[in-house]
N, C-alpha and C positions, 0 to 999 in steps of 0.2 A: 529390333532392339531400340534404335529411335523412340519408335513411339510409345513403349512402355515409358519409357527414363522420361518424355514427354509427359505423359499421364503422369506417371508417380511425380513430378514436379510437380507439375498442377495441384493433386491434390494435397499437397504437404503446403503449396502457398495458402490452400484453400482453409486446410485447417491451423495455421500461425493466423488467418487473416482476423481480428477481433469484431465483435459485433458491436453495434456502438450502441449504448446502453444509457438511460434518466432513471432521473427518480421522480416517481409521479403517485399523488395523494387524488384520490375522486374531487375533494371540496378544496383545493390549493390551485393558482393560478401560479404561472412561470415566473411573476417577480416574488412572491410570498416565497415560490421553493427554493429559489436563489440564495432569498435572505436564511431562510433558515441550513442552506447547503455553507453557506459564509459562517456561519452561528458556528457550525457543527464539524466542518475546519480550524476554527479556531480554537473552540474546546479542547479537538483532536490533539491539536499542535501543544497546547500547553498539560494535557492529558501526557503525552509521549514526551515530554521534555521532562516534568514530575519525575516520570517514571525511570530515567536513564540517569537523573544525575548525577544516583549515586555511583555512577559507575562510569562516569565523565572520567575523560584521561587526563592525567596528571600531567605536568612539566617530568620530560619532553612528551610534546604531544603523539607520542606513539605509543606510549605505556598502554599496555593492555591490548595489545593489538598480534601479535606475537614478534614484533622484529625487534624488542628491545632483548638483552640478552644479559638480564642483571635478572631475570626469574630461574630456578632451579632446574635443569637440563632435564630432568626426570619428569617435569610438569610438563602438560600438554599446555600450548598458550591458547587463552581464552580469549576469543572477542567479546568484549560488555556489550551491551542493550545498548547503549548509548551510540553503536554506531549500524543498529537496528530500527533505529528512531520512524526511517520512512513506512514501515510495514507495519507497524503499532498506528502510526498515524492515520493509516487507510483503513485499519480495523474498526479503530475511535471513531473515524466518521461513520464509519457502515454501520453501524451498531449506534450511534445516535438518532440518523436517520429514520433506524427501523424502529426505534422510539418514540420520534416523533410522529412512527403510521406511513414514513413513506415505503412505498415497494422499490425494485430497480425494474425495469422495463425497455425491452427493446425497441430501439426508435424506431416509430413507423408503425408498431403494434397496437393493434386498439382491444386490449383483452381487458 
């Protein structure tokens, strides 16, 4: 019984473990894809900021969050976009990136 609960450990650390991954263009060298990985964070960032303001919380900064309790008991509370920001943001960049032509690649990979 040990060594199954051993195994099955194992393999559940194995598959939480992440692969560590770049972004790699054939004709870009590692400072050029830096700059453009910085370009395409910062887009991202103010891409995802555009996006959520409308739905930035009001005074008190909880509004919209569901703990305020001046909305209609019958309403389900809504979280805005605005406190989704970081997963819009990693979208933005993935999606410029693959604009620019880069791939994502596993380090150590030479495919």
């Amino acid at each position: 019984m040990i060594r199954v609960a051993a195994i099955s450990l194992f393999l559940l650390l194995a598959a939480c473990a992440t692969t560590p991954t770049e972004w790699v263009r054939s004709d870009t060298g590692a400072v050029q894809r830096d700059s453009d990985y910085k370009d395409c964070r910062n887009i991202a960032w103010k891409q995802a900021l555009d996006e959520s303001s409308s739905t930035r919380p009001l005074y008190p900064p909880w509004t919209g969050t569901g703990f305020n309790t001046w909305g209609a008991p019958w309403r389900e509370p809504r979280t805005p976009s605005y406190f989704d920001r970081g997963p819009r943001e990693a979208e933005f960049t993935d999606y410029c990136m693959r604009e620019r032509g880069y791939r994502l690649q596993v380090v150590g990979s030479a495919r």
